[in-house]
C-alpha positions in Angstrom: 110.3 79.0 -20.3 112.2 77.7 -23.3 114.0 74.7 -23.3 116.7 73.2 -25.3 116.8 69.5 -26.0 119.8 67.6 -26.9 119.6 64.1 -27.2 122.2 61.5 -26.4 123.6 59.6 -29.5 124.5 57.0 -27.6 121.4 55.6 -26.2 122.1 52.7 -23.4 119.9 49.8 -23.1 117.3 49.4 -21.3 116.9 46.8 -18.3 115.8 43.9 -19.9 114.1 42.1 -16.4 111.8 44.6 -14.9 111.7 42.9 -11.7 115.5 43.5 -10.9 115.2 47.0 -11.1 116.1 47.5 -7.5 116.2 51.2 -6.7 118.0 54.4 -7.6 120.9 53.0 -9.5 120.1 52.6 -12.9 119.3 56.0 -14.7 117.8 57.4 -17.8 119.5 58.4 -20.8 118.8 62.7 -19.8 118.5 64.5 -17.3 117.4 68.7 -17.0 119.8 70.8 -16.1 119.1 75.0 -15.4 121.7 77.5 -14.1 120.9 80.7 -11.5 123.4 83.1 -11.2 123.1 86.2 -9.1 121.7 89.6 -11.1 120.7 87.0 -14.3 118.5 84.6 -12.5 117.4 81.3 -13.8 118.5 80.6 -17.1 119.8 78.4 -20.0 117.1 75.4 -19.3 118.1 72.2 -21.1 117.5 68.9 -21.3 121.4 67.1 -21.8 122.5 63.4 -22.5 123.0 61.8 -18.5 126.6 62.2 -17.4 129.2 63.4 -14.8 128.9 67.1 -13.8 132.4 69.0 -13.8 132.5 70.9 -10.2 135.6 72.8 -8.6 136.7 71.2 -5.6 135.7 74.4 -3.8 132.4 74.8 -5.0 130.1 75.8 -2.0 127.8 72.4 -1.6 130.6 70.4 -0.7 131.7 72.3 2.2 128.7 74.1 3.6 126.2 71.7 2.1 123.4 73.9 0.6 121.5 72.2 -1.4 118.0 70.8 -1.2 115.8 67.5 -3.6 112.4 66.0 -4.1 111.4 62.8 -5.3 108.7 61.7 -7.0 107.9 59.6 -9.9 106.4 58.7 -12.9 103.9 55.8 -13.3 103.0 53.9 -16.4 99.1 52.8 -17.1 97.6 49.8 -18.3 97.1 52.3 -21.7 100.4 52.8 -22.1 99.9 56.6 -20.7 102.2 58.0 -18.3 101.1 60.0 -15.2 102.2 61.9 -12.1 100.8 62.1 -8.4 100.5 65.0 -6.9 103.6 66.9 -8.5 102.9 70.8 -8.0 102.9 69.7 -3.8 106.7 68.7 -4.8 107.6 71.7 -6.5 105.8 73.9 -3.8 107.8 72.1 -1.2 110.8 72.6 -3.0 110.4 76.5 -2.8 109.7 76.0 1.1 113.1 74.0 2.0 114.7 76.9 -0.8 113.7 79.6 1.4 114.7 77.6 4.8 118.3 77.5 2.7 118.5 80.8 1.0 118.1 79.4 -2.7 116.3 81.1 -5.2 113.0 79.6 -5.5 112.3 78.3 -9.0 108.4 79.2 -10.0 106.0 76.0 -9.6 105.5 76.2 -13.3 108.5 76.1 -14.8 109.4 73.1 -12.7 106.5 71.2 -14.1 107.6 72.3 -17.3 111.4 71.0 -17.0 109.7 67.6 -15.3 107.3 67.0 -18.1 109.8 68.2 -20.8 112.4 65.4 -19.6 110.0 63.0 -19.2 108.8 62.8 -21.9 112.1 62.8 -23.8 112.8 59.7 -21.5 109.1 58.4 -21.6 110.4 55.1 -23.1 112.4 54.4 -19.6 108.8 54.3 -17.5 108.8 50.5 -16.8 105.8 48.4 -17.7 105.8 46.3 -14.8 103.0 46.4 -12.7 104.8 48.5 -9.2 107.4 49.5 -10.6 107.9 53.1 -11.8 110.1 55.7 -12.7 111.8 58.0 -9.7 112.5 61.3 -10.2 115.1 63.7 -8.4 114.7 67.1 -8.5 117.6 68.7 -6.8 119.3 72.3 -6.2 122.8 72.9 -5.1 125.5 75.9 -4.9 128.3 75.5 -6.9 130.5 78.8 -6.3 134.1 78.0 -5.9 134.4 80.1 -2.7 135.3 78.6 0.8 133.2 81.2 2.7 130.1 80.7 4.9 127.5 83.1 3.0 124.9 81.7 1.0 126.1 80.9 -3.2 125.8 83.2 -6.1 125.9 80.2 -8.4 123.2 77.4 -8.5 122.7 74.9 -10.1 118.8 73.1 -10.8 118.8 69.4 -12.1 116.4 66.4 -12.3 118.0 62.8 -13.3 115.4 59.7 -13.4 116.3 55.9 -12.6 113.6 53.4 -13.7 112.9 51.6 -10.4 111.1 48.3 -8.3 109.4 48.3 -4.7 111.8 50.1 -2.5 111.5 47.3 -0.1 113.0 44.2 -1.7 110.8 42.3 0.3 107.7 44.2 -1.3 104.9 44.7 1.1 105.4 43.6 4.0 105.9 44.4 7.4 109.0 46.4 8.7 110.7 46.2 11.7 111.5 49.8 13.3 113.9 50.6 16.4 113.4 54.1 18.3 116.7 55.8 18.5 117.0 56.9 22.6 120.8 58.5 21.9 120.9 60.7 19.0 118.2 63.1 17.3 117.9 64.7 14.3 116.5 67.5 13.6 114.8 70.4 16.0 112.3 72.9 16.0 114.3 75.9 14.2 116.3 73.7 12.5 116.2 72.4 9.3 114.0 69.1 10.4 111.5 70.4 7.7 113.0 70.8 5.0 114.4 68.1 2.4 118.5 68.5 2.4 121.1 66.1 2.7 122.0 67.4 5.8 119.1 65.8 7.8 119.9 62.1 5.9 123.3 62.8 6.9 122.4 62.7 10.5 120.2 59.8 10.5 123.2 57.4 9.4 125.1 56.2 12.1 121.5 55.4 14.1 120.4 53.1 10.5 123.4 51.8 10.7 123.1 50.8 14.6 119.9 49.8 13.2 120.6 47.4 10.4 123.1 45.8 13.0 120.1 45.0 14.9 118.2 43.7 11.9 115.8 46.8 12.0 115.0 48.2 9.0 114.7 52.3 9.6 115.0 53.9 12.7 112.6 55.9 14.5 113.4 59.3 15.6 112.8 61.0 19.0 111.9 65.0 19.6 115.3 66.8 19.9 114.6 68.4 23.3 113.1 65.7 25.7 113.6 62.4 23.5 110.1 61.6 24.4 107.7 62.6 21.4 107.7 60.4 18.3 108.5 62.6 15.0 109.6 60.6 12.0 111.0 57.8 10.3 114.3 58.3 8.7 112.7 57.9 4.9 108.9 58.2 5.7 106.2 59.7 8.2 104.9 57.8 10.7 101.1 57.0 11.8 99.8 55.2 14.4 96.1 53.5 14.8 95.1 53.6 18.0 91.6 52.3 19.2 90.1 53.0 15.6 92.0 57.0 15.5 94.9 57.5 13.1 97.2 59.8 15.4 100.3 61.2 13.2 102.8 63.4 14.8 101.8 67.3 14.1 104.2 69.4 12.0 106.2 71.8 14.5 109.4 72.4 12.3 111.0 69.5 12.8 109.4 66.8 10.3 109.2 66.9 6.9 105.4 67.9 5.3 105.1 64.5 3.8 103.1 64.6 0.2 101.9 60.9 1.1 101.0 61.7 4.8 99.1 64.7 3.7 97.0 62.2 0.9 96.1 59.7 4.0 95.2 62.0 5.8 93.1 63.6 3.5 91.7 60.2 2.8 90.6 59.5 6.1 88.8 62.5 6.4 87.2 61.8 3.5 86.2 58.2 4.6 85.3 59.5 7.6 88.2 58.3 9.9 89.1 60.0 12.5 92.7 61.2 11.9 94.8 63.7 14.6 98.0 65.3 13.8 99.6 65.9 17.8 102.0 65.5 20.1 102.5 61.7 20.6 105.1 60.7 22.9 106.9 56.7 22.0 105.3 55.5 26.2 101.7 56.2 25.1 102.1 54.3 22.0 103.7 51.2 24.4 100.9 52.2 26.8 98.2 51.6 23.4 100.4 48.4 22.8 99.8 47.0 26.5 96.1 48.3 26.6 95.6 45.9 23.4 94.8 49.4 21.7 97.5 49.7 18.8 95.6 48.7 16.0 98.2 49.5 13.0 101.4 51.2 12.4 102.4 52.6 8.9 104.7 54.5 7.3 104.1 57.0 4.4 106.6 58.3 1.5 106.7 58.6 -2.2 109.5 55.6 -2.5 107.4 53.2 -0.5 103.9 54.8 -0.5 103.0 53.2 2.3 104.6 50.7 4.6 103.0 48.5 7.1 105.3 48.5 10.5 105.3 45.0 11.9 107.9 45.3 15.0 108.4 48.3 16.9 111.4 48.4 19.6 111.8 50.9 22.5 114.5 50.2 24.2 114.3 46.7 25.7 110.6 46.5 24.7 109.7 44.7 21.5 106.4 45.6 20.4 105.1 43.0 17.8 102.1 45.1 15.9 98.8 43.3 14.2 101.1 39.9 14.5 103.5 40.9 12.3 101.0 41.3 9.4 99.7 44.2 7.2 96.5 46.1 9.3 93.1 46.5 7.4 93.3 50.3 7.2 97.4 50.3 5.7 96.3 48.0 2.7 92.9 50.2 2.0 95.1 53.3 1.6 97.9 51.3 -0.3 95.7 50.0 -2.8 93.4 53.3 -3.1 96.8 55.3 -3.3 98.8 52.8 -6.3 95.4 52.6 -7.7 95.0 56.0 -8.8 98.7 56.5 -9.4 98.8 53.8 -11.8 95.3 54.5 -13.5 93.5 51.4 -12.0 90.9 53.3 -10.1 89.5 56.7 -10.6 91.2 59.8 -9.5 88.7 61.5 -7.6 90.6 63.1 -5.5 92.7 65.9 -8.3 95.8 64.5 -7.2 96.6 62.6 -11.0 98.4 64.9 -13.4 99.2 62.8 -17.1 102.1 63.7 -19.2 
């Protein structure tokens, strides 16, 4: 694929305090943009100074909302290189939420090819703080002017960047979660499995009930019975119970989790016992009564993974491992940020450098 570059003349400057980075509002000088129109295919790949988009106010996302991302990032080394984790499971997943949304589906290889071509023309904007890195957004959306349900004609492929910190301010430790027993998101036949706006758009009002609460994320319910535990609003969810890492199985209606796939590919290799089932929210308070809930973590690119230190069902407040980060949570943490940032070996494949 060829790619034109066109760099800004107007560089902006960079954050001078790498701590304050925050997360997802500051963003890199370029970003890739690639058009698809119907009977052409993909075409005119460039990488283009950061700035607004011009879209007509009919154009297809805004009203019928098909369009899909990823995320994923960039990590800088103690050398000085720069290195990905895990990047072709991104772009893979991309193509399986395009189907889900009737997108073209963009070949694995030329979206490694726009992500290392724009990183590297924005390689300067990896930070060099130690946990923080640089996120990437891949992301897909219909742009016909049309006000017609029918899938576009006219798409558009883009990736922007934004030099980020911990996505928890508080860094790592634990998060409070509250089970959401009124409204779901997603169901089997849905689009639970895929990554589209449409299923963060649901999850709002319940963070927001949340936050009120002083919960951090919300956990969400199976659509059908409210009974089975399926995700976390931004991450997957696992559970150690009496030694077993139990992880809700993938029916559909939870997203395939690049970081939940890694730990549990971990465990088996450390020889843990780790189950992807059915596990319904009363027999984790059941484990939690028994004495038997050993951990609870989240997983996700933004926070890697996120120790769960309060858990509420209801009226019942569970407090897990006294409020402080399990044994197993901070093994996989520091194995996982070790080999994305180059301080232990990759012996697992999952380090691609730029």
């Amino acid at each position: 694929m060829e790619i034109r570059i066109e760099k800004t003349q107007n560089p902006k400057e960079k954050p001078q305090d790498e701590s304050k980075l925050g997360f997802g509002h500051i963003f890199t000088d370029h970003m890739f943009v690639m058009e698809y129109d119907t009977g052409k295919g993909w075409h005119d790949a460039r990488v283009v100074p950061y700035g607004n988009i011009e879209l007509s106010p009919a154009a297809m996302v805004l009203h019928y909302g098909q369009e899909i991302f990823e995320g994923l990032k960039a990590y800088r080394t103690a050398d000085g290189s720069i290195q990905f984790f895990r990047p072709v499971e991104n772009f893979k997943r991309m193509n399986i939420s395009a189907e889900r949304l009737v997108i073209p589906e963009i070949p694995v290889e030329d979206a490694l090819q726009a992500l290392h071509t724009v990183v590297e023309v924005d390689k300067d904007w990896v930070p060099h703080t130690d946990g923080a890195s640089l996120y990437i957004r891949p992301f897909i959306f219909a742009a016909d002017p049309f006000l017609g349900v029918r899938p576009g004609d006219k798409y558009y492929f883009m990736i922007i960047m934004s030099p980020s910190g911990a996505y928890y301010s508080t860094g790592l430790e634990p998060v409070s979660i509250y089970v959401e027993t009124k409204y779901v998101r997603a169901v089997r036949g849905g689009m639970g499995f895929t990554k589209t706006g449409g299923n963060y758009a649901a999850s709002l009002h319940s963070q927001d009930d949340a936050h009120k609460l002083n919960y951090s994320q919300v956990l969400w319910l199976d659509g059908i019975e409210q009974k089975y535990i399926e995700e976390v609003g931004s991450m997957n969810i696992m559970f150690v119970i009496d030694g077993e890492v139990v992880t809700p199985q993938l029916q559909g209606s939870v997203l395939s989790g690049i970081t939940r796939k890694s730990v549990l590919e971990l465990c088996k290799k450390w020889g843990i016992k780790a189950t992807e089932r059915r596990i319904s929210i009363q027999e984790v308070a059941d484990a939690y009564d028994a004495g038997k809930l050993d951990e609870v973590f989240g997983t996700g690119t933004a926070a890697v993974v996120s120790p769960v230190g309060h858990l509420r069902w209801g009226d019942k407040v569970m407090e897990i491992g006294n409020n402080k980060i399990g044994q197993l949570t901070q093994r996989l943490y520091d194995t996982m940020t070790g080999m994305q940032y180059g301080k232990l070996p990759d012996d697992m494949g999952w380090i691609e450098k730029l």
